[in-house]
C-alpha positions as CSV (number, residue, x, y, z in Angstrom):
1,X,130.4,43.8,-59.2
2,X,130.1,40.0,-60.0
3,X,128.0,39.6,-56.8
4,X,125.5,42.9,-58.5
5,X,125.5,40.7,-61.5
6,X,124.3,37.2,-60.1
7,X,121.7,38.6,-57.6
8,X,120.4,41.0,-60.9
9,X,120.1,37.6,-62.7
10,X,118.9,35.5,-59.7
11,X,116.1,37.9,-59.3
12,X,114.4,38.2,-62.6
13,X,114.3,34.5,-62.6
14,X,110.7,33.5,-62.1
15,X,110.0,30.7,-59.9
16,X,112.8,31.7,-57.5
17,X,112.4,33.9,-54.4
18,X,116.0,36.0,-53.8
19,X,116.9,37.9,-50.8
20,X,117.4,41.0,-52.0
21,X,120.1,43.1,-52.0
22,X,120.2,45.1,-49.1
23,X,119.6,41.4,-46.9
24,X,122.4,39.5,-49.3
25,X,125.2,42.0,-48.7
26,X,124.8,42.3,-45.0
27,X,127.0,39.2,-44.5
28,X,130.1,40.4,-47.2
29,X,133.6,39.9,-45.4
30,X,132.0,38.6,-42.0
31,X,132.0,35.8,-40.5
32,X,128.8,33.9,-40.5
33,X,127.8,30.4,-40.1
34,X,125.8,29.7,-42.9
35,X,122.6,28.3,-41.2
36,X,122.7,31.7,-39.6
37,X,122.1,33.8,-42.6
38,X,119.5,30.9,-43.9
39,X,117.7,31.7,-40.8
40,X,118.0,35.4,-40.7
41,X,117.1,35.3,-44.4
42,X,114.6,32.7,-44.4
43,X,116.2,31.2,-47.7
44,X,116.7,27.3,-48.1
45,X,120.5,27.9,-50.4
46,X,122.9,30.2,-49.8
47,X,125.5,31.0,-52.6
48,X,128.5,32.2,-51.3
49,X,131.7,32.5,-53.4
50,X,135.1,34.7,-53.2
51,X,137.9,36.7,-55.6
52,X,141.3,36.3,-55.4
53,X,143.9,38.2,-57.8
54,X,147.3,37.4,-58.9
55,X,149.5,39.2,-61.0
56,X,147.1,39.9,-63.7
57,X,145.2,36.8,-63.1
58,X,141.9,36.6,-60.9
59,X,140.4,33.2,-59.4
60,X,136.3,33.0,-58.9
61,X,135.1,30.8,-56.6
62,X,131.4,29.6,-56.1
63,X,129.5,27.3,-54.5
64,X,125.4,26.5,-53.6
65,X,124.9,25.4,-50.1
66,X,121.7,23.5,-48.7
67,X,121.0,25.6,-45.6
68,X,118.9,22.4,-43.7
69,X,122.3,19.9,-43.8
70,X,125.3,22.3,-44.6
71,X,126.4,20.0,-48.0
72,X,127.7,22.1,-51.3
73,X,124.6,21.4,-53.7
74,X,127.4,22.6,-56.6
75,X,130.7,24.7,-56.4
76,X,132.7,25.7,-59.5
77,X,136.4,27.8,-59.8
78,X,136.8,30.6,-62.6
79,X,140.4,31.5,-64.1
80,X,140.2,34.1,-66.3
81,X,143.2,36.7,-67.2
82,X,142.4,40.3,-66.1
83,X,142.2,41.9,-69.5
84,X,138.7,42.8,-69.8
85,X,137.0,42.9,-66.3
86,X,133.3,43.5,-67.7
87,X,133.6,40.6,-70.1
88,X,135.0,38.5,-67.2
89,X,132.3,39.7,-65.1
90,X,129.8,38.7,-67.6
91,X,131.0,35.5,-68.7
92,X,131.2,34.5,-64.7
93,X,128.1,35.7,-63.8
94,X,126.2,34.3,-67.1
95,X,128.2,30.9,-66.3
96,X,127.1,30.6,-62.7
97,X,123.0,32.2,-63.8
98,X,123.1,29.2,-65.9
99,X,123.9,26.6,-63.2
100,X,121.9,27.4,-61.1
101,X,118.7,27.4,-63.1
102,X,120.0,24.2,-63.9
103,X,120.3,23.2,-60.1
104,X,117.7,24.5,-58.4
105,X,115.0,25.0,-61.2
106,X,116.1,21.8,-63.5
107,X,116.2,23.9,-66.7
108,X,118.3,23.6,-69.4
109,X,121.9,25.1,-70.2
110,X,121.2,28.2,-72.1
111,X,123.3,31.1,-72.4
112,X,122.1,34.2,-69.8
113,X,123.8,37.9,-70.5
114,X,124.2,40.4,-68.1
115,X,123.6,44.1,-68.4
116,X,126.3,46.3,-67.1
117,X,128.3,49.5,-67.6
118,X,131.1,50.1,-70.6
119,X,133.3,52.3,-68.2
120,X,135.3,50.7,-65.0
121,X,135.0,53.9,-62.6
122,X,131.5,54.7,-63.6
123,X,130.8,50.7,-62.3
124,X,132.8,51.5,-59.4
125,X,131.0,55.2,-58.8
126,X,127.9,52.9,-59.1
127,X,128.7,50.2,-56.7
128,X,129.6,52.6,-53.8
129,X,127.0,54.4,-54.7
130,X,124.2,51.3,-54.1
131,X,125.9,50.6,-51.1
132,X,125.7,54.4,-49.1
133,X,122.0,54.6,-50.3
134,X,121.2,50.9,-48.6
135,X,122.4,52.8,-45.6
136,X,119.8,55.4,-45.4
137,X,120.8,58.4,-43.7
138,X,121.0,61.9,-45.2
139,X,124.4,61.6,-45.2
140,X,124.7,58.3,-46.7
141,X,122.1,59.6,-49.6
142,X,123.9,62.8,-50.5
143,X,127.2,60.4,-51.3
144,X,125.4,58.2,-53.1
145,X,123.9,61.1,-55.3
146,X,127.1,62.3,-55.9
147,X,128.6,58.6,-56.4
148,X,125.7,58.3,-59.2
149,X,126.4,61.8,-61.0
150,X,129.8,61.0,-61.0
151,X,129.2,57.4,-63.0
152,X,126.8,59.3,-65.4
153,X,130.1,61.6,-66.6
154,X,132.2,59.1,-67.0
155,X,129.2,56.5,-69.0
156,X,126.5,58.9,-69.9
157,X,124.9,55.8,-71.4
158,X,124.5,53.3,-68.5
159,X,120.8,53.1,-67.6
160,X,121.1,52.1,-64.0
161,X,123.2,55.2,-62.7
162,X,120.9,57.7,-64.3
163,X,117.7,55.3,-62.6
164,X,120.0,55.2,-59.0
165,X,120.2,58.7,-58.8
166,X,116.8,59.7,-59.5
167,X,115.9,57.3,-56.8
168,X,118.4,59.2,-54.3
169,X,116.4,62.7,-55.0
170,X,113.1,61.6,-54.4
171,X,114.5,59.5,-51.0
172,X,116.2,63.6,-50.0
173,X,112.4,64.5,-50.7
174,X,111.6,62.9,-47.7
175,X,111.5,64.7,-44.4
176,X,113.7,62.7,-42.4
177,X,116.3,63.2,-45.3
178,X,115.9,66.8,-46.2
179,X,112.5,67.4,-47.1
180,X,114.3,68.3,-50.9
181,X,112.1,71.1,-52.8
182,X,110.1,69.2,-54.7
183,X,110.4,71.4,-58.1
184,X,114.0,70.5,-57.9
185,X,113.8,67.3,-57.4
186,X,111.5,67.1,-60.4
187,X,113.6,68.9,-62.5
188,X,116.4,66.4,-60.8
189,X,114.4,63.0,-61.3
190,X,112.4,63.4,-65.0
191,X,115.2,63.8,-67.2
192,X,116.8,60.6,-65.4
193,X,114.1,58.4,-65.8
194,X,113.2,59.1,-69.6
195,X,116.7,59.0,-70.6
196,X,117.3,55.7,-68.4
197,X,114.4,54.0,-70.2
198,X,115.1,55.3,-73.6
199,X,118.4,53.2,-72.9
200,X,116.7,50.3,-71.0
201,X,113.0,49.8,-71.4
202,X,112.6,47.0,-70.1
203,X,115.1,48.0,-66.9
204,X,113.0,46.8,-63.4
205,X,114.6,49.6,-61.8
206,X,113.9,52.3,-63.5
207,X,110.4,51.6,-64.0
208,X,109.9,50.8,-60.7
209,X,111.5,54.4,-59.5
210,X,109.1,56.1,-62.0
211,X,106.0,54.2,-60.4
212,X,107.8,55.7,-56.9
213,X,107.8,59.4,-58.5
214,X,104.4,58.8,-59.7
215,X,103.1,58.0,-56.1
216,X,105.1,60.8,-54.3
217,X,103.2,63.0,-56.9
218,X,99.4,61.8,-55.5
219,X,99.6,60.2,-59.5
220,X,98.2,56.3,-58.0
221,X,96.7,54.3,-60.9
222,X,100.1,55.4,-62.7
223,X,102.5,54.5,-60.0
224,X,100.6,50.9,-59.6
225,X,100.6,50.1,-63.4
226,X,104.3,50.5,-63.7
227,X,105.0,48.4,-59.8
228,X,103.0,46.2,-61.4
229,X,105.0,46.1,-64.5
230,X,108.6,46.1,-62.9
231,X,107.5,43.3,-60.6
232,X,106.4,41.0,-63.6
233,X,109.5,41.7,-64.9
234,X,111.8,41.0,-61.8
235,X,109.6,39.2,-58.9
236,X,111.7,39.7,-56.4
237,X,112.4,43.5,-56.3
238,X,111.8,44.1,-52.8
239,X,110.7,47.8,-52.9
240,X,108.9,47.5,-55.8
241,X,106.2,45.7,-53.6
242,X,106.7,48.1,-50.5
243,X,105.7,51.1,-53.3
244,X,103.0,49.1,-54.6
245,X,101.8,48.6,-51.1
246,X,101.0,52.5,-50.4
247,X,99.1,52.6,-53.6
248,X,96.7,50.0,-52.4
249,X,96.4,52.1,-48.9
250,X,94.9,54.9,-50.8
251,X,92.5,52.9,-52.5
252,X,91.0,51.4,-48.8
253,X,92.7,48.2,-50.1
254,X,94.1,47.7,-46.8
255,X,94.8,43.5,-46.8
256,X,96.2,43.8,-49.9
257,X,98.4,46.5,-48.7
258,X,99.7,44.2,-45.6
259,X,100.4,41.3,-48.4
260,X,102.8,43.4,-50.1
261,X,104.4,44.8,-47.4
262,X,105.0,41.5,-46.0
263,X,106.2,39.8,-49.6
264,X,108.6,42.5,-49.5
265,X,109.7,42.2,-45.8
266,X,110.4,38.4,-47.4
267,X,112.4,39.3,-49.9
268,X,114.6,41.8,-47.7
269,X,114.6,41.4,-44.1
270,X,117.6,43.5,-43.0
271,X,115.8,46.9,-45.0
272,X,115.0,48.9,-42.4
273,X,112.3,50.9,-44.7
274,X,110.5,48.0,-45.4
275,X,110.8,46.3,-41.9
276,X,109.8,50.1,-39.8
277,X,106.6,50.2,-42.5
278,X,105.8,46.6,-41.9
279,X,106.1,47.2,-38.0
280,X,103.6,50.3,-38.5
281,X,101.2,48.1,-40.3
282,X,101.3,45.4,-37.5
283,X,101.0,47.6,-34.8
284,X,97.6,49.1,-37.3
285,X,96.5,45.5,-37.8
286,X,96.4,45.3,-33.7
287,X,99.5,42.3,-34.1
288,X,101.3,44.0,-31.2
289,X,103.4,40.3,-30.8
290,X,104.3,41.1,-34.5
291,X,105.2,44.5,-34.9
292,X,107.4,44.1,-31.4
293,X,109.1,41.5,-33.3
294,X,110.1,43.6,-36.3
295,X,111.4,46.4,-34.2
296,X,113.5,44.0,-31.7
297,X,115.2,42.7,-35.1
298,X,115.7,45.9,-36.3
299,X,117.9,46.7,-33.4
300,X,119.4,43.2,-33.9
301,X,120.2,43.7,-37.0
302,X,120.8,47.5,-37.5
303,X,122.1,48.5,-33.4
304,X,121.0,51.2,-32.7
305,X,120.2,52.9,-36.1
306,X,117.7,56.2,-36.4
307,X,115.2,54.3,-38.5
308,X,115.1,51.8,-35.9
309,X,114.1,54.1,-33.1
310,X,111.6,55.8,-35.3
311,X,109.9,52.6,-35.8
312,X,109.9,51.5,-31.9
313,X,109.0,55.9,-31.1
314,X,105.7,55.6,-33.6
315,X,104.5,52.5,-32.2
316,X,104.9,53.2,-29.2
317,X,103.3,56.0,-29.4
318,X,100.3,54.8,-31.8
319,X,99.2,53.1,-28.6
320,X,99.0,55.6,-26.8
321,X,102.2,55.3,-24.9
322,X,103.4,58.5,-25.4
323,X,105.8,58.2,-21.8
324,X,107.6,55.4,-23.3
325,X,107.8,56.5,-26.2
326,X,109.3,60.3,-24.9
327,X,111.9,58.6,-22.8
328,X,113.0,56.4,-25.7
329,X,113.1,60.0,-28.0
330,X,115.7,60.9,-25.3
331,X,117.9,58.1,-25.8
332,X,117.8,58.6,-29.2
333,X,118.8,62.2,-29.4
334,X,121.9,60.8,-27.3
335,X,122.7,58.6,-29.4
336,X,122.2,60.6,-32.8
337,X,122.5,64.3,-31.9
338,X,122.4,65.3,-35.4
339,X,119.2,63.4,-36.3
340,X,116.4,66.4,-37.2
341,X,113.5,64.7,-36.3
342,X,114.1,63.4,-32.9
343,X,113.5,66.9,-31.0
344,X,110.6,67.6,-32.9
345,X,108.8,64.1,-32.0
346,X,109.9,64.7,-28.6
347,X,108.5,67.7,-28.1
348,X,105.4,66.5,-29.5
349,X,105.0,63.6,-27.0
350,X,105.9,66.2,-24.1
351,X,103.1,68.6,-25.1
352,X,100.3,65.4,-25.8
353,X,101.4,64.5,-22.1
354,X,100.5,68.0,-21.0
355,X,104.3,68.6,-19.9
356,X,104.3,72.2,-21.2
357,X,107.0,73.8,-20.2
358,X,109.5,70.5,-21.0
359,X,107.9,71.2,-24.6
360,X,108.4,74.1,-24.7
361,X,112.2,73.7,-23.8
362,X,112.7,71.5,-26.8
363,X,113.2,74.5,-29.2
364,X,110.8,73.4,-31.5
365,X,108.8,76.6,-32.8
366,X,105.6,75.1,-34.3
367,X,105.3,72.9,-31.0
368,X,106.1,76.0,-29.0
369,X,102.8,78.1,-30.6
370,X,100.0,74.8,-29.5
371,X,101.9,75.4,-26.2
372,X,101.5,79.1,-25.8
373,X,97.9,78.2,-27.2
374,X,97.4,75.8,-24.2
375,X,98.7,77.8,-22.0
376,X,96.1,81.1,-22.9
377,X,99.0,82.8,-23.9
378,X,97.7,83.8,-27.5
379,X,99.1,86.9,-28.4
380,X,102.4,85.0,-27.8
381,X,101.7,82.5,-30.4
382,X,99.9,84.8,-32.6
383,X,103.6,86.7,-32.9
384,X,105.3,83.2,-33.2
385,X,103.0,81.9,-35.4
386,X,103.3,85.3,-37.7
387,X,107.2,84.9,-37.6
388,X,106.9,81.1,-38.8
389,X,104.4,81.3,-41.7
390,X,106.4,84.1,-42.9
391,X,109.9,82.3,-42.9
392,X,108.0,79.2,-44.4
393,X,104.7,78.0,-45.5
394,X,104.8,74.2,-44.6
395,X,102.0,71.7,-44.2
396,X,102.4,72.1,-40.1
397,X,102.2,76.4,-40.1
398,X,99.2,75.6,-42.0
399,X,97.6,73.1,-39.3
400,X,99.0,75.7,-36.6
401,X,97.1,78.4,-37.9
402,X,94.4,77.0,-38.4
403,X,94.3,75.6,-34.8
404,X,94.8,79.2,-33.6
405,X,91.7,80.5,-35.8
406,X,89.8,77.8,-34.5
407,X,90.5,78.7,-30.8
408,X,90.0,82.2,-31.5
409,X,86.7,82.2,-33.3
410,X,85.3,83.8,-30.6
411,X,86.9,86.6,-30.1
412,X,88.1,87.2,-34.1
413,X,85.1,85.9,-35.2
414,X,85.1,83.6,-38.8
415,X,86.8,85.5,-41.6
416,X,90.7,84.6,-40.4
417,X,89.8,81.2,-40.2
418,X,87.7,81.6,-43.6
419,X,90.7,82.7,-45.1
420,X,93.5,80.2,-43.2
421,X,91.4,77.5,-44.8
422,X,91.8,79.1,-48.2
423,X,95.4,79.7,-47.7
424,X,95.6,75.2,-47.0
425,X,93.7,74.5,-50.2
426,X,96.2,77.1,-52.3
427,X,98.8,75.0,-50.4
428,X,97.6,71.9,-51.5
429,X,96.5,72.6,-54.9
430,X,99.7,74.2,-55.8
431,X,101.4,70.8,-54.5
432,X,99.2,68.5,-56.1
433,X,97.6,67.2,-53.1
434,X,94.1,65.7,-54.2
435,X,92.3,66.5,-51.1
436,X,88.7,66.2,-52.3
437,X,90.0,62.4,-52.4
438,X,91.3,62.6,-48.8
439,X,89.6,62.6,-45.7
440,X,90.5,66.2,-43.3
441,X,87.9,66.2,-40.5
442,X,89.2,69.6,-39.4
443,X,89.3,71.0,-43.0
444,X,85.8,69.8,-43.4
445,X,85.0,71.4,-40.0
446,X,86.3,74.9,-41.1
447,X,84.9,75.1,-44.4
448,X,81.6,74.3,-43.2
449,X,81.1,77.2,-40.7
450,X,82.7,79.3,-42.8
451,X,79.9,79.2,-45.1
452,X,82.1,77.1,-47.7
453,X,80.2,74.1,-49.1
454,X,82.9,73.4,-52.2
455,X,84.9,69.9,-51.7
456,X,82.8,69.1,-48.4
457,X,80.9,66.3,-49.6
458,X,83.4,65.1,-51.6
459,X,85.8,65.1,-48.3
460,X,83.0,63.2,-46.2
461,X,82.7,60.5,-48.5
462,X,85.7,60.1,-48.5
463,X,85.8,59.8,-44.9
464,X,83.0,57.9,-44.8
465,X,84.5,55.2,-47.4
466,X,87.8,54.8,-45.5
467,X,86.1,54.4,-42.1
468,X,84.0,51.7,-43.4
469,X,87.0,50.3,-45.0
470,X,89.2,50.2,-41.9
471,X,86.5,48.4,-39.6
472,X,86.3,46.0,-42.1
473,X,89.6,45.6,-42.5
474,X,90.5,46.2,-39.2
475,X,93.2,47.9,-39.5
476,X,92.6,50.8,-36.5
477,X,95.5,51.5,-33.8
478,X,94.3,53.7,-31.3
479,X,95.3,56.3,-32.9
480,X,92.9,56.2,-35.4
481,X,90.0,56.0,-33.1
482,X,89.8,59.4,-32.8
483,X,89.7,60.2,-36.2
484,X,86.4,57.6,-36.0
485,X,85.0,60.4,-33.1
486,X,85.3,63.3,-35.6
487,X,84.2,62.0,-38.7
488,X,81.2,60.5,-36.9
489,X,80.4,63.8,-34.9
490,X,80.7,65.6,-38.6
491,X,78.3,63.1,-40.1
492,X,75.6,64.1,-37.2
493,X,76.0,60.3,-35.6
494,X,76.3,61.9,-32.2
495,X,75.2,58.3,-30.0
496,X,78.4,56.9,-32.3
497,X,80.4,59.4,-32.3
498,X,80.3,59.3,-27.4
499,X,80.6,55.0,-28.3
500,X,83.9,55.6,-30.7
501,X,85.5,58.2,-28.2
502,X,85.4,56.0,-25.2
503,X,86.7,52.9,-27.2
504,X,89.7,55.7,-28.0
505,X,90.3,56.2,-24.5
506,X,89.9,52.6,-23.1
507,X,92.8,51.6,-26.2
508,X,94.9,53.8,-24.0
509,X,95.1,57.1,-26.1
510,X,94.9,60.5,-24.3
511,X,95.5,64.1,-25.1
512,X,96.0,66.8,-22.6
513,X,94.6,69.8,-24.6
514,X,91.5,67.7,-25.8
515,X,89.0,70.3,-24.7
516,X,90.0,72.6,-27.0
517,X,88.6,70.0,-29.7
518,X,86.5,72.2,-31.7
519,X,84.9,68.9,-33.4
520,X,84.2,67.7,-30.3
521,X,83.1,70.5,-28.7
522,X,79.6,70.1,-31.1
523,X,78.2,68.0,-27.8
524,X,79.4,69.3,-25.1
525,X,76.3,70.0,-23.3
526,X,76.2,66.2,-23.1
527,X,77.3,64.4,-20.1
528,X,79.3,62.0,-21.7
529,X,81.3,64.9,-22.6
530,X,82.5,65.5,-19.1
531,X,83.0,61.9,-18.4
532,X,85.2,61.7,-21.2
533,X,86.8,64.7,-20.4
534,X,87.5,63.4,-16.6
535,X,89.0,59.8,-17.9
536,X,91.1,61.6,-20.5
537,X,92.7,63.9,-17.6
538,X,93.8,60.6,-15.7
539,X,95.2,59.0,-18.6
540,X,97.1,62.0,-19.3
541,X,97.9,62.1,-15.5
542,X,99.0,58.7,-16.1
543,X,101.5,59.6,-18.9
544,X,103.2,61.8,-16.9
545,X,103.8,59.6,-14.0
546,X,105.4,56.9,-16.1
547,X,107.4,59.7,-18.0
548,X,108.9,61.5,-14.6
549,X,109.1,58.2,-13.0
550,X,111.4,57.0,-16.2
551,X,113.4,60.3,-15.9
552,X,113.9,59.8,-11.7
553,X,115.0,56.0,-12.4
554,X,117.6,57.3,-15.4
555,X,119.1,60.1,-13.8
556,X,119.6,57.5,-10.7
557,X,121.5,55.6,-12.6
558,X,124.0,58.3,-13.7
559,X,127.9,58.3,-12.5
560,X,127.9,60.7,-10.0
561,X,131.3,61.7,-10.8
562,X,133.9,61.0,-14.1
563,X,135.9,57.4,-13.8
């Protein structure tokens, strides 16, 4: 709790830059050498400092090291009786705020308070709770939701808890932890927020989580005026740049969005949400040097956590390295056989390598309907397809469908695909997606030979401002070359649209079922549609031999028998 205290006080201090807490903590009861966690942290001071109890007596410690030489800068010891821990926390934390400033900033002695709980076990519930949600797993998460309901009953009126757990219900919103509905969660995370900041207004943290609840909610201009607002008000909040990063990605503000990724990767190096996002953003920004350096420290830091191979899995496979990046999957699923994601991203880079049946082994339903489609087997899907949309409408059924309606035009003519795209904007709408301010190629596609012309040109210039955008920027992987193919054969730029699709393939991408690309299909009686149709089969040719080759070499290396 005193540690909470200093680094809450540390960090509102302008003119400092604090590791934050999910970086500081790391190194709690280990055995580091100091100029280690300087370097890890990239700090210049470290202040380190330990509790020891007596009979009803308790002994602080702290001291301020100079990373560069070693040498205390200050150290101080603390005797206080243990009668009233949150006034001795208070007084110690204030005490120690107060020289540093003085230290490291050359301010005057002036007295610093602290804001903190009135109830022992709701601090505790709190504490515990911080440190499972700074471990991000679904399991982790859950606890810490429970740890921060449990400090509300026993201090209804401590502003943190109540801003803690709406942060934990919109992380169980997320996919990889849940995919929470989001009415509930919003019935979960409003009440939380108002009454946190009816206690606290000026409380960085709930602000900031209100900003994160605006953004999950499409609501941008809000979520960036309070990121802004909790930032000004503690400049080294850590995730209250990585938030305020994905707002400036949906306004094309795509170097301002690296900057705040990167101050936050600054501030709190050992977070593996900010360091897999910044990784993703490197590998976007064509820094391949950089984004390998992330991930390999991610693994450092975290062995063989799940958000670590997710970040090393989407990379890889943003280049096109879908083999790698399959074989890797593998390994993970080992490693984390609980983990939800894993087979579904596996399956995926299976079926993009054109290993069908392997894909179709994974269990995973929606992958197993594209297979049946790829295979011509399309009543099969249709029935599978039926079954899923009926068990749940999700984001990917929808896609699916719509995939199948496009394939199918032929034979069922325009009306179901007419009314699959009707069904994805009723989706959308009823989740507040603003998709006249997003750019869907295939939506666009749909609508437009079904006759629809509502939201079209809103859609394409959209499109057409984010493309611009990203060459200037130049933030393109090779993933996102395609998406430059589409929108360019949409805008009727046909000469572009041949240029942009053999830049995709010589990055390395490839797709097995790419002649089924309706989009594409719009020039086929080219030449250059062949051509690219012949170099896409090798690269995908290609994928396979690294994958099997992988697989071979693995299962070469098994025991052959138990030791």
């Amino acid at each position: 709790g005193i540690s909470e205290e200093i680094l809450n006080l540390l960090a509102k201090t302008h003119g400092l830059r604090v590791a934050a807490r999910t970086s500081s903590f790391a190194f709690a009861g280990g055995e580091h050498d100091i100029r280690e966690i300087g370097e890890k942290l990239d700090v210049d001071k470290v202040l380190e400092g330990s509790i020891r109890k007596s009979g009803n007596t308790i002994r602080v410690t702290a001291q301020l090291i100079n990373i560069e030489d070693g040498y205390h800068l200050w150290s101080e010891t603390y005797d206080r009786d243990l009668d009233d821990i949150f006034k001795i926390q208070d007084d110690i934390a204030a005490s120690i705020m107060t020289s540093l400033k003085v230290h490291l900033l050359g301010e005057q002695e002036h007295a610093v308070t602290a804001e903190r709980a009135r109830d022992l076990d709701a601090y505790r519930d709190y504490l515990i709770g911080k440190e499972r949600l700074s471990l991000a797993t679904r399991d982790d998460i859950e606890a810490a939701r429970d740890k921060f309901d449990q400090a509300i009953a026993a201090d209804p009126e401590y502003a943190p808890a109540r801003a803690a757990l709406a942060h934990a219900w919109l992380l169980l919103e997320r996919e990889e932890y849940g995919k929470a509905d989001k009415k509930a969660v919003d019935a979960a995370v409003a009440p939380q927020l108002e009454k946190a900041l009816e206690l606290a207004p000026d409380l960085p943290e709930a602000i900031a989580i209100r900003g994160l609840h605006h953004l999950q909610r499409y609501r941008y201009e809000e979520a960036r005026n309070d990121l802004n607002r909790a930032i000004h008000l503690n400049p080294n909040f850590a995730l209250a740049y990585l938030w305020r990063s994905e707002t400036w990605y949906e306004q094309e503000q795509y170097l301002q969005m690296l900057a705040d990724k990167e101050k936050a990767y600054s501030l709190d190096p050992m977070s593996l949400e900010i360091a897999a996002q910044l990784a993703f953003d490197y590998g976007s920004f064509w820094r391949p040097r950089d984004a390998d350096r992330i991930i390999a420290r991610m693994f450092e830091l975290h062995p063989g956590h799940p958000r670590a191979y997710r970040a090393l899995a989407a990379n890889l496979s943003n280049h096109g390295r879908y083999a790698e990046a399959a074989l890797l999957l593998e390994e993970a699923m080992a490693a984390h056989p609980d983990a939800e994601l894993f087979p579904d991203w596996h399956a995926w880079r299976l079926f993009i390598m054109g290993l069908y049946d392997e894909a179709a082994a994974q269990n995973q339903d929606v992958v197993t309907v594209w297979v049946l489609m790829a295979q011509d087997r399309m009543e099969e899907a249709r029935k599978l397809l039926q079954k899923g949309m009926e068990e749940e409408i999700t984001a990917n059924w929808l896609w699916t469908e719509q995939t199948y309606y496009e394939v199918m035009r032929n034979e069922l003519g325009i009306e179901p695909l007419k009314s699959s795209a009707a069904r994805q904007l009723a989706w959308m709408e009823d989740n507040g997606v603003p998709w006249r301010e997003q750019c869907h190629p295939y939506l666009i596609y749909d609508l437009r030979i079904s006759g629809v012309d509502d939201g079209v040109e809103d859609m394409m210039a959209e499109c057409r401002k984010r493309t611009e955008e990203r060459l200037k920027a130049g933030y393109l992987c090779p993933c996102s070359f395609f998406n430059l193919v589409l929108f360019a054969t949409l805008d009727g730029r046909t000469e572009d649209a041949v240029e942009r699709a053999r830049e995709w393939l010589a990055n390395g991408d490839s797709f097995s079922w790419l002649s089924a690309d309706p989009i594409l299909q719009e020039w086929s009686d080219r030449p250059e549609y062949e051509q690219l149709m012949i170099r896409n089969a090798e690269q995908v040719a290609r994928q396979q031999q690294i994958y099997l080759e992988g697989v071979a070499a693995r299962d070469r290396e098994k025991p052959t028998s138990s030791p």
